[in-house]
C-alpha positions as CSV (number, residue, x, y, z in Angstrom):
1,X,8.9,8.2,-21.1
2,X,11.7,8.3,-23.6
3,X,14.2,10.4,-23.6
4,X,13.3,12.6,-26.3
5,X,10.5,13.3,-23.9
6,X,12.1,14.4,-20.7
7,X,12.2,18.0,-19.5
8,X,15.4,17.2,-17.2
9,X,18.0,15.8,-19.3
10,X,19.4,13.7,-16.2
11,X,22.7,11.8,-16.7
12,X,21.8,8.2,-17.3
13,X,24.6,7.0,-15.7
14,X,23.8,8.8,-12.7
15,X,20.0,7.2,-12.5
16,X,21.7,3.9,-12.8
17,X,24.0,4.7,-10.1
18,X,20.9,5.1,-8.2
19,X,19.0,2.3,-8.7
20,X,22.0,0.1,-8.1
21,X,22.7,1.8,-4.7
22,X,18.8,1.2,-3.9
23,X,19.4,-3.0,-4.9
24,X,22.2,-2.8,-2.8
25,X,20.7,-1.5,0.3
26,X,17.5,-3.5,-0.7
27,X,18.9,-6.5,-1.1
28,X,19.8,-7.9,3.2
29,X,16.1,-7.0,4.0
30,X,14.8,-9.5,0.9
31,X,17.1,-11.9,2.2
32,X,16.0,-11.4,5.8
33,X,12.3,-11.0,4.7
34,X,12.7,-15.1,2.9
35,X,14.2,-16.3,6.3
36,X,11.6,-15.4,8.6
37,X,7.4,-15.2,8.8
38,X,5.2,-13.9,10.7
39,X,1.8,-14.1,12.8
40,X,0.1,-12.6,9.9
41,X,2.0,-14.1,7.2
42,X,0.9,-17.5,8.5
43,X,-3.2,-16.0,9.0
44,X,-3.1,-14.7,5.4
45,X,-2.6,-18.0,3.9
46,X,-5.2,-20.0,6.1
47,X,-7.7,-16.8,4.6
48,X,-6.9,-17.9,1.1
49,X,-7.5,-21.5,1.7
50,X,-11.0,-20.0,2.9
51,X,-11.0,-19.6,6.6
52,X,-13.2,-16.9,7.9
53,X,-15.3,-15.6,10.3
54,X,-15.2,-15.2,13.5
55,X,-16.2,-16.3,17.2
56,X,-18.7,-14.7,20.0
57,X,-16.2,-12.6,21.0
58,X,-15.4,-11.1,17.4
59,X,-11.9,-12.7,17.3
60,X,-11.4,-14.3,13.7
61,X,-10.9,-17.9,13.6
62,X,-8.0,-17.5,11.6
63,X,-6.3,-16.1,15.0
64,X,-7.6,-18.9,17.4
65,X,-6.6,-21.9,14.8
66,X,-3.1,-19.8,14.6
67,X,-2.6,-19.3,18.6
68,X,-3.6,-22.7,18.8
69,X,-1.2,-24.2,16.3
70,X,1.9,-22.0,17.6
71,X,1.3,-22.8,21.5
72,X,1.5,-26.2,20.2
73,X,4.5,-26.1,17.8
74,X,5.4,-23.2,17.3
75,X,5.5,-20.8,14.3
76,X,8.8,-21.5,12.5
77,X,7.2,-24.5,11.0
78,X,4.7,-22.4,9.3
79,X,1.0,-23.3,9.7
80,X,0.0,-25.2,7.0
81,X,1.8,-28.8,7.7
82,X,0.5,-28.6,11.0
83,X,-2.9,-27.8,10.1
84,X,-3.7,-29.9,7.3
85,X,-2.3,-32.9,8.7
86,X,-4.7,-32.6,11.6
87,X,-7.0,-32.5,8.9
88,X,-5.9,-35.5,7.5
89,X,-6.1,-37.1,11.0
90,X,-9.9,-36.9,10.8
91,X,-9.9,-34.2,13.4
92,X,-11.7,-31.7,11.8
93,X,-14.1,-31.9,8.5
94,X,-12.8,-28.2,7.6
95,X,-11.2,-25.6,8.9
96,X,-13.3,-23.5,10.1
97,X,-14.6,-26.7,12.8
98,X,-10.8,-27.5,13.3
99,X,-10.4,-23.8,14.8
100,X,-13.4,-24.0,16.7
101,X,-12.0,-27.5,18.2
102,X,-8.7,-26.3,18.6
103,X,-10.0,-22.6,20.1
104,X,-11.9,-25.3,22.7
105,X,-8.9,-26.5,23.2
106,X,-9.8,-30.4,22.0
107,X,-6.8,-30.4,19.4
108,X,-3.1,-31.1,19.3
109,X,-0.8,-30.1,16.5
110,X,1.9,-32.1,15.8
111,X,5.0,-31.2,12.6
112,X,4.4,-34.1,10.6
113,X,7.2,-36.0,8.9
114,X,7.7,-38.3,6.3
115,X,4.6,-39.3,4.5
116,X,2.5,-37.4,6.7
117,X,4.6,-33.9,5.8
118,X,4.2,-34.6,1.8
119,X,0.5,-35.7,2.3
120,X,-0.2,-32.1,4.5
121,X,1.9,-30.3,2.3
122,X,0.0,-31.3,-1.0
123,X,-3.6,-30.9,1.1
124,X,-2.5,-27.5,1.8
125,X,-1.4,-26.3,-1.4
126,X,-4.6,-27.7,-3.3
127,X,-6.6,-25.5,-1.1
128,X,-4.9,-22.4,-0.9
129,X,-4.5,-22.6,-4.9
130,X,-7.5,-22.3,-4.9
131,X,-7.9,-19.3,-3.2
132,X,-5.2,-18.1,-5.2
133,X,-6.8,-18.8,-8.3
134,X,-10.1,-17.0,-7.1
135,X,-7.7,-13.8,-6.9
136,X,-6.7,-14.8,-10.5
137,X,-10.2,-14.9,-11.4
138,X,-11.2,-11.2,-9.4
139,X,-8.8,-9.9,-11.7
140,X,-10.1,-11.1,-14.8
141,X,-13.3,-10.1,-13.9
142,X,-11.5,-6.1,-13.3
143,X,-10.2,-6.5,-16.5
144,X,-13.7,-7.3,-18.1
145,X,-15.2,-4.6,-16.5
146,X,-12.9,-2.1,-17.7
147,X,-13.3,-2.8,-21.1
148,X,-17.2,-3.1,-20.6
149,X,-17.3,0.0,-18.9
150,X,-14.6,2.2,-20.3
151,X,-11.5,3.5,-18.2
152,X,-10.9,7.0,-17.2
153,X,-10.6,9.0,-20.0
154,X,-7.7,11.1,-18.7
155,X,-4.9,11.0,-16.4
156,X,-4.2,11.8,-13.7
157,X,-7.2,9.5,-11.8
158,X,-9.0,11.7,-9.4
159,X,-8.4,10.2,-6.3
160,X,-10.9,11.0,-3.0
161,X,-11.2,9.8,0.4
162,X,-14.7,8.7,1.9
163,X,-14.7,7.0,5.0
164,X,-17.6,8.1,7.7
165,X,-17.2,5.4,10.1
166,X,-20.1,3.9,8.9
167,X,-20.3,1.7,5.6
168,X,-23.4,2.1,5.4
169,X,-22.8,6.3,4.8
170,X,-19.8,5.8,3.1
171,X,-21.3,3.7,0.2
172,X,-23.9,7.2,-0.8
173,X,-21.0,9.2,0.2
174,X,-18.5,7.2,-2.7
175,X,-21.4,6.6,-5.3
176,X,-21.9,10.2,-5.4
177,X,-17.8,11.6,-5.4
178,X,-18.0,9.5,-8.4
179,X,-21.0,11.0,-10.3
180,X,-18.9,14.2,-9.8
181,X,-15.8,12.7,-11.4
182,X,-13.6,11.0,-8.6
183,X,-11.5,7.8,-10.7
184,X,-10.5,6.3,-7.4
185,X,-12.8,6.1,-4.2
186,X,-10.3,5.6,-1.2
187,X,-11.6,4.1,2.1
188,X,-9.4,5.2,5.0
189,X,-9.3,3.4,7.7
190,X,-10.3,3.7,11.4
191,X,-7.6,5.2,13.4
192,X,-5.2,2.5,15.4
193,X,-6.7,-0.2,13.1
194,X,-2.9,-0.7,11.8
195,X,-1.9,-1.7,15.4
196,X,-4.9,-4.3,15.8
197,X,-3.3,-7.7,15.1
198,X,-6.6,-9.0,14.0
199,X,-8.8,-8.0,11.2
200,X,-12.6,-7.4,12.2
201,X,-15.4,-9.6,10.8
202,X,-18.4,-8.1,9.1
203,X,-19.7,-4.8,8.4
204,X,-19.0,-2.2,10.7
205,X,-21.2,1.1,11.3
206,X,-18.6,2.9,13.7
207,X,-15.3,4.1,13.1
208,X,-13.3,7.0,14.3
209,X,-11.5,8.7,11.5
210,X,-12.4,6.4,9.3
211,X,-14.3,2.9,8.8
212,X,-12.6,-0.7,9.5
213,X,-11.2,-2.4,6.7
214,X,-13.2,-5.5,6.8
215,X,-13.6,-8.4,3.8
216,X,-17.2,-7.2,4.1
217,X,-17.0,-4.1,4.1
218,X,-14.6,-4.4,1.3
219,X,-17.8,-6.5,-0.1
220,X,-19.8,-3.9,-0.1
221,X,-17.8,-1.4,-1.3
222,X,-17.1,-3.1,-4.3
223,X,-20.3,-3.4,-5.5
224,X,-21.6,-0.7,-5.2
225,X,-18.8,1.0,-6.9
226,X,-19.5,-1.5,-9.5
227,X,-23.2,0.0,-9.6
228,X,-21.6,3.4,-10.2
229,X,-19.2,2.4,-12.8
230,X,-22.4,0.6,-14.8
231,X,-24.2,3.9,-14.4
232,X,-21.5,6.4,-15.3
233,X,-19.5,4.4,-18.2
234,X,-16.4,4.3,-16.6
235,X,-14.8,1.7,-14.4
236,X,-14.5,3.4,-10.8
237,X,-11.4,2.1,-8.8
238,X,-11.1,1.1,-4.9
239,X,-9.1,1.6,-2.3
240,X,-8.2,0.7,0.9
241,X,-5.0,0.4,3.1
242,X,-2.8,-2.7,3.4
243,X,-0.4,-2.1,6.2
244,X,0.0,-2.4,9.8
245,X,0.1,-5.5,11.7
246,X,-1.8,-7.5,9.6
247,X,-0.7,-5.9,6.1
248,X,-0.6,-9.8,4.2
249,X,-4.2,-10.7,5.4
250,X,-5.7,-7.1,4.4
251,X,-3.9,-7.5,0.9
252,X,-5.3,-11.3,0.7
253,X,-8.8,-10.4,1.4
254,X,-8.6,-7.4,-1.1
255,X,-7.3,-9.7,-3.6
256,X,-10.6,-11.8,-3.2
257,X,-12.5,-8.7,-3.0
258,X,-11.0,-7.2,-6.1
259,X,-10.1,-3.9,-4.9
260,X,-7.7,-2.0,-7.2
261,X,-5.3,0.4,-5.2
262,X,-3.9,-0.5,-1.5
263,X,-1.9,2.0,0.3
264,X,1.4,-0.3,1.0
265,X,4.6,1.5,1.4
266,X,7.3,-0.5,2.8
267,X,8.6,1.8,5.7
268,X,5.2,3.8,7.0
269,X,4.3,1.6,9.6
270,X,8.2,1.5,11.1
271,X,8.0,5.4,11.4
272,X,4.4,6.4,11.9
273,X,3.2,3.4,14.0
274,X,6.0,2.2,15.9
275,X,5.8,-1.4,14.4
276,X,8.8,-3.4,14.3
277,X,10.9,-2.9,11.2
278,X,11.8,-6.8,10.8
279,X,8.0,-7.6,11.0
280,X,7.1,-4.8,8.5
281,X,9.2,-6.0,5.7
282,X,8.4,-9.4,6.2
283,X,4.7,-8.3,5.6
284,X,5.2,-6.3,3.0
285,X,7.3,-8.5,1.2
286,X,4.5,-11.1,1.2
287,X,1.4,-8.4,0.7
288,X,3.0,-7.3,-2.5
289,X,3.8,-10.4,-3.7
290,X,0.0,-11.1,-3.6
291,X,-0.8,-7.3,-5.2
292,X,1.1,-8.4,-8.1
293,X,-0.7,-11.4,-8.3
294,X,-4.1,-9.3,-7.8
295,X,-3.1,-7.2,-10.5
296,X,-3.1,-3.9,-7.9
297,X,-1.7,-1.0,-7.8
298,X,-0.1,0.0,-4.6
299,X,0.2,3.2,-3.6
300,X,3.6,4.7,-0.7
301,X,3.5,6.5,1.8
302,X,6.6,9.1,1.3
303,X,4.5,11.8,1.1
304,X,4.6,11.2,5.3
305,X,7.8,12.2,5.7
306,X,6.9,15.5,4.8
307,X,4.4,16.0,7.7
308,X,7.3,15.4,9.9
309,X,10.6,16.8,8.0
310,X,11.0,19.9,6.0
311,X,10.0,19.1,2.5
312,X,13.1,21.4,0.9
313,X,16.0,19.6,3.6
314,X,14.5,16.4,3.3
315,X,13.5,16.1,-0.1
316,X,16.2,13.4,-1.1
317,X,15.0,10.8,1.7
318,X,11.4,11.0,-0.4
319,X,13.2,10.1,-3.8
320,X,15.5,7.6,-1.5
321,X,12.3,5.7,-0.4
322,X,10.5,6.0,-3.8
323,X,13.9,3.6,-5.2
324,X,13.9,1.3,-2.3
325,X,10.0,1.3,-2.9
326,X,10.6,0.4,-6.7
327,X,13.4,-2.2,-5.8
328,X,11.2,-4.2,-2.7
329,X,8.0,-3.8,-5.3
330,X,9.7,-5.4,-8.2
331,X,11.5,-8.2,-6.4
332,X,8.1,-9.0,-4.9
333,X,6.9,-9.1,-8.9
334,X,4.9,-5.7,-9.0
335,X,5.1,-4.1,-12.9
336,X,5.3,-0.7,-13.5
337,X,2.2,0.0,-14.1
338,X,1.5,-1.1,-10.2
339,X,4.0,1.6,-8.8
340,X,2.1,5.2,-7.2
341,X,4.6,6.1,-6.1
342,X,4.1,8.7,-3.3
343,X,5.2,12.4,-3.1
344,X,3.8,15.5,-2.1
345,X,3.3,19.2,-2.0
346,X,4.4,20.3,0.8
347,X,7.1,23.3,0.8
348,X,5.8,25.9,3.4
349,X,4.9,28.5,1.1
350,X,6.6,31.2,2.6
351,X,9.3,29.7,1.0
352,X,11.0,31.9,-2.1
353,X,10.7,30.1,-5.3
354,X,8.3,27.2,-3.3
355,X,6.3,26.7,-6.0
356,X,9.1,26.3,-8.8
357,X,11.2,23.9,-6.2
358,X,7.4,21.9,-5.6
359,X,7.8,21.4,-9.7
360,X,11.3,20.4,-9.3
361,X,10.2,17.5,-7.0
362,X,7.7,16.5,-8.8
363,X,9.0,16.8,-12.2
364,X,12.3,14.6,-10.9
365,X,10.0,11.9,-9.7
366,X,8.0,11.6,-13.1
367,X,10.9,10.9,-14.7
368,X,13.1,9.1,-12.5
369,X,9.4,6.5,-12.7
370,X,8.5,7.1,-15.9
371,X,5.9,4.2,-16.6
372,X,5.1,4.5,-12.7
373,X,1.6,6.4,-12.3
374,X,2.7,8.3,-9.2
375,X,0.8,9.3,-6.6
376,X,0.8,13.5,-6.0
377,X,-0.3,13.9,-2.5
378,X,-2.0,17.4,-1.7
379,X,-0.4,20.2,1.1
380,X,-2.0,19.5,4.5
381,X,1.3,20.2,6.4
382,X,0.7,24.2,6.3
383,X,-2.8,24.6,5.9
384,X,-4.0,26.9,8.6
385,X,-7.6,27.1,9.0
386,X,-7.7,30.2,6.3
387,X,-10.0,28.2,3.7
388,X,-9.2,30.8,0.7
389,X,-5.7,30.7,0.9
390,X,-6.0,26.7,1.1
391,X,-8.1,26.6,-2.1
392,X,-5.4,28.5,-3.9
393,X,-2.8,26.3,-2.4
394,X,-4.7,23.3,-3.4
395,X,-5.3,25.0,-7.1
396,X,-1.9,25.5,-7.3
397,X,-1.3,22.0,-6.6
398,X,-3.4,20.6,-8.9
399,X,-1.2,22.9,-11.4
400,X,1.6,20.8,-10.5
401,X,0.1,17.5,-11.5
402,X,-0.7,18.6,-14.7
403,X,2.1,19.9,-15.8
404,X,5.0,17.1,-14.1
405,X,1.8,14.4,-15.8
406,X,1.4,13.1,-12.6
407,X,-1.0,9.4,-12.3
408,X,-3.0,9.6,-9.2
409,X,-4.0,12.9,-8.3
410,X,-5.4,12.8,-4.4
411,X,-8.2,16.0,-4.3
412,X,-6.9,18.3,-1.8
413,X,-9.2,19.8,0.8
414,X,-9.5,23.5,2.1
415,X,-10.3,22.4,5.8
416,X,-7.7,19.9,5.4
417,X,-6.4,19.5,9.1
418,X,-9.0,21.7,10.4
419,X,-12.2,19.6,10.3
420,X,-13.2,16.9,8.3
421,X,-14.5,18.5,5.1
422,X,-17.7,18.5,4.6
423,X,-19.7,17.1,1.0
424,X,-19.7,21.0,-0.2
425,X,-15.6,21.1,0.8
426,X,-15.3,17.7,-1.3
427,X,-18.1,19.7,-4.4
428,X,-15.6,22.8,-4.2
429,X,-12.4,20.7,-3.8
430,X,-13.4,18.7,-7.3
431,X,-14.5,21.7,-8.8
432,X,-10.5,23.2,-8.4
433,X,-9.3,19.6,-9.9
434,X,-11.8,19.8,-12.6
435,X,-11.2,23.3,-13.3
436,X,-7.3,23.3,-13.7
437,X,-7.1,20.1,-15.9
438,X,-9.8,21.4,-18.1
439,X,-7.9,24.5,-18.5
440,X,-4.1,23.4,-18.3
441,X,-4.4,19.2,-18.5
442,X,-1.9,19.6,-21.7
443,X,0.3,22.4,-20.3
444,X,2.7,19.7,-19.7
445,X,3.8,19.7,-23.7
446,X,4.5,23.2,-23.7
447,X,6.6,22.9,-20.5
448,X,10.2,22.9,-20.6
449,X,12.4,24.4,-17.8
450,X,15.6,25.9,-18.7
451,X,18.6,23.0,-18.9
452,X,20.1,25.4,-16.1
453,X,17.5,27.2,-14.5
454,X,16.5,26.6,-11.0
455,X,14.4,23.6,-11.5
456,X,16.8,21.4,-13.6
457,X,19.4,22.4,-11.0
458,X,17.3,21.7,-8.0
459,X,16.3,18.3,-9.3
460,X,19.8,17.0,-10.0
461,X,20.9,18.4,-6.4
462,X,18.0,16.1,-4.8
463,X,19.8,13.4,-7.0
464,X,22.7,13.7,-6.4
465,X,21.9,14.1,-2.3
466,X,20.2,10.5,-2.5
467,X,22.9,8.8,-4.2
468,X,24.9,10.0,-1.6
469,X,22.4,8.8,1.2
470,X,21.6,5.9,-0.4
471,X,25.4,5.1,-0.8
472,X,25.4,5.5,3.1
473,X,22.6,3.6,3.5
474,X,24.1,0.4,1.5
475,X,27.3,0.5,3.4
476,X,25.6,0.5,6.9
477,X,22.4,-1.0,6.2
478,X,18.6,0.3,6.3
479,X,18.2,-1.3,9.4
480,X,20.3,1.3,11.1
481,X,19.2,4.1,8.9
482,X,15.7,3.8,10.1
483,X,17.3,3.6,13.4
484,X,19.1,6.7,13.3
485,X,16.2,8.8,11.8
486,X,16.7,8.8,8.3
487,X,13.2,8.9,7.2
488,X,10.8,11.6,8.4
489,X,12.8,12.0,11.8
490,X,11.6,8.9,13.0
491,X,14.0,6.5,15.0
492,X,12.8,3.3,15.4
493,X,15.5,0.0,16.1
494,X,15.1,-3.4,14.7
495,X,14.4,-4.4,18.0
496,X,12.0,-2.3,19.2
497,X,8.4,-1.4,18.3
498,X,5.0,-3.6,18.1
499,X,4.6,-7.1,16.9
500,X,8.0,-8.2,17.0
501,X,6.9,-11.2,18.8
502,X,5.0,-12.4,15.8
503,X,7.8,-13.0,14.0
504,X,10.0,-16.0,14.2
505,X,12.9,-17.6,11.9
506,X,11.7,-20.0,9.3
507,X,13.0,-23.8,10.5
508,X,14.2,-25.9,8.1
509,X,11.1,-28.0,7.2
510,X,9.4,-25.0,7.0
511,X,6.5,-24.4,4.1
512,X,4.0,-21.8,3.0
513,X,2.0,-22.9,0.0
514,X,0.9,-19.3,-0.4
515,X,4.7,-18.2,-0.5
516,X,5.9,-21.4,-3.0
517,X,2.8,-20.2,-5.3
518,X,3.1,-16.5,-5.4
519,X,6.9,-17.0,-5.7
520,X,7.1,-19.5,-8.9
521,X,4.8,-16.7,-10.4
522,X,7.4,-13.8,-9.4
């Protein structure tokens, strides 16, 4: 957005003051994200050297030939010297027999040295180049389908959730959201999949909440979306969620599978899941460094603070997160174009003037991220069950999107909290979207709030109130401000919290061809 374009007039200097503050806070967890890895790290890049499937018992192989390797030598080495040297020494034809010995117990790793170290080390990175350069190729073949097919012809996407439990319903349930006009089919996941430290194998028919994210069902998912977007003349877009315990394998596998969107915000599963924050941002460092190299958009979770904080007093920790978001998503090499950027609508709408604040908000985050699409999350904090007051709620959100030119526009519900809608709730619910871009999708060129009205004034107040917080948050460290319950109430120490004993300190000899690949590319 130039600034010829902007409805806000913010100080430049002030913006600049922000993103500086948000470098500056960022900056110790990159350099604590490069000095350690983690269980997952370590699984992801044995899955893009091509190691899948999974034993009797459903636990992936990648997990056995990892336990096997870190009972042996532990995990600060990294996997890959260990690995392919025992490959090397003849005692597996492939990986996928080398976990099945080592699983049997009938293999000992060893940290090879010397010629041994340089012979592993080039082994390794041949092979898991070349799953890298299958993710290269899934994204050439996005980029041919989109021109083949045609893109949206309008933003903001129409962005809809289908997840049954069951692939197998979901795949009917996503072909048709898109004959009705839903851009971007989201697949939730099963609930407590983010605290499984494996990822399941194969297609799964059961689900609670949602259906596991699986390479297969990913698979699936895929192409039949790819049926859809043959049939309808527009490429329809996929996505699924990247985060939890096993956030780099999820993003590796949705990189072979070509999916287009990933939830992946860079704090949700410190706060909402109790995971370990030095694990999460050692993860996430290493998911988005393969999204960029996927060419995917990721999408953050912000809008979750609002579930848990009042969106008026808490608004500043959203745009807070949203720069720290940016900062941790371009050092990993994600563009602009990669950044939805998460925010909500959720003022309580008892609230004088909600409605004029909610455009505040949103307006300030379209042009603090001006080439960032944005995602505009729907109200589901005060929705109460009274389904004709939600649909005007949801309408009026909708209104917001179009006139703030929001990117990613996720189709609010009426039973939202209540039960899980229904297909005539999701009919009625795209129906409101469809109805309010058709009639106002260009209000945003006629809409210009008064230089010192309430909604200019409101956004620079949230402005100003995260440079001061992020100011705080650089001179005592994020660490402690997730701690201390900056972010959506949530207190959660860097010491505490799940999968913390996944992660160790990178040794000295230690090597990642995954990591030395995706980072000459950054």
């Amino acid at each position: 957005m130039s600034r010829t374009h902007a409805k806000l007039d913010l100080d430049p200097v002030t913006v600049r003051k922000a993103r500086s503050l948000a470098r500056k806070a960022g900056r110790p967890i990159v350099r604590l994200a490069q000095q350690h890895t983690t269980v997952s790290v370590e699984r992801a890049t044995l899955r893009l050297a091509g190691l899948s499937g999974a034993d009797g018992e459903g636990t992936p192989w990648a997990n056995r030939l990892l336990d096997a390797v870190r009972a042996d030598v532990g995990l600060e080495h990294g996997a890959a010297l260990p690995v392919w040297d025992a490959l090397a020494r003849g005692e597996a034809e492939d990986l996928v027999t080398l976990a099945q010995k080592a699983s049997a117990g009938s293999v000992r790793f060893e940290v090879p040295e010397g010629v041994r170290a340089r012979r592993a080390r080039a082994a390794s990175r041949r092979q898991v180049g070349a799953g890298i350069k299958q993710v290269d190729r899934r994204r050439a073949e996005r980029d041919r389908l989109v021109k083949r097919h045609g893109d949206a012809p309008r933003q903001p996407w129409i962005y809809l959730i289908v997840a049954t439990g069951d692939i197998y319903e979901d795949i009917p349930q996503a072909q048709q959201a898109a004959r009705e006009g839903a851009d971007v089919i989201a697949v939730i996941r099963s609930t407590g999949q983010s605290l499984l430290d494996f990822v399941p194998e194969g297609a799964t028919r059961e689900g609670f909440a949602g259906t596991y994210a699986t390479q297969e069902n990913f698979r699936l998912m895929r192409a039949a979306l790819d049926e859809s977007s043959k049939e309808l003349g527009r490429y329809v877009r996929l996505t699924n969620y990247a985060s939890g315990l096993c956030m780099p394998e999820i993003a590796a596998l949705a990189g072979l599978e070509r999916l287009d969107m990933m939830l992946n915000d860079s704090m949700y599963g410190i706060l909402f899941r109790d995971i370990n924050p030095v694990r999460t941002f050692v993860d996430q460092r290493f998911s988005r460094q393969v999204h960029a190299r996927a060419g995917i958009i990721i999408n953050t979770g912000e809008d979750n603070y609002l579930t848990t904080a009042d969106a008026v007093e808490a608004a500043h920790t959203v745009t807070t997160s949203q720069l720290l978001n940016e900062y941790f998503a371009k050092e990993a090499g994600l563009e602009d174009w990669q950044l939805g950027l998460g925010h909500a609508f959720e003022i309580d709408p008892s609230v004088p003037e909600s409605f004029r604040l909610e455009l505040a908000h949103a307006l300030l985050a379209r042009e603090l991220f001006p080439k960032a699409p944005l995602k505009w999350m729907p109200p589901t904090r005060h929705m109460t069950g009274d389904v004709f007051r939600g649909y005007l709620l949801d309408g009026f959100f909708n209104l917001v999107g179009a006139m703030t030119g929001q990117g990613i526009l996720l189709v609010g519900m009426m039973t939202e909290a209540v039960v899980t809608p229904w297909l005539s709730d999701r009919d009625l619910a795209l129906q409101n979207v469809r109805y309010v871009l058709d009639a106002a999708g260009g209000l945003r060129e006629d809409f210009h709030p008064a230089p010192d009205g309430l909604i200019a004034n409101r956004a620079r107040q949230v402005l100003g109130e995260t440079i001061d917080l992020l100011d705080k948050i650089a001179d005592e460290g994020l660490l402690d401000a997730i701690a201390d319950g900056t972010f959506g109430l949530m207190r959660r120490p860097a010491d505490g919290g799940r999968g913390l004993e996944g992660v160790a300190r990178k040794a000295d000899d230690y090597y990642n061809p995954a990591s030395e690949i995706l980072e000459e590319a950054t």
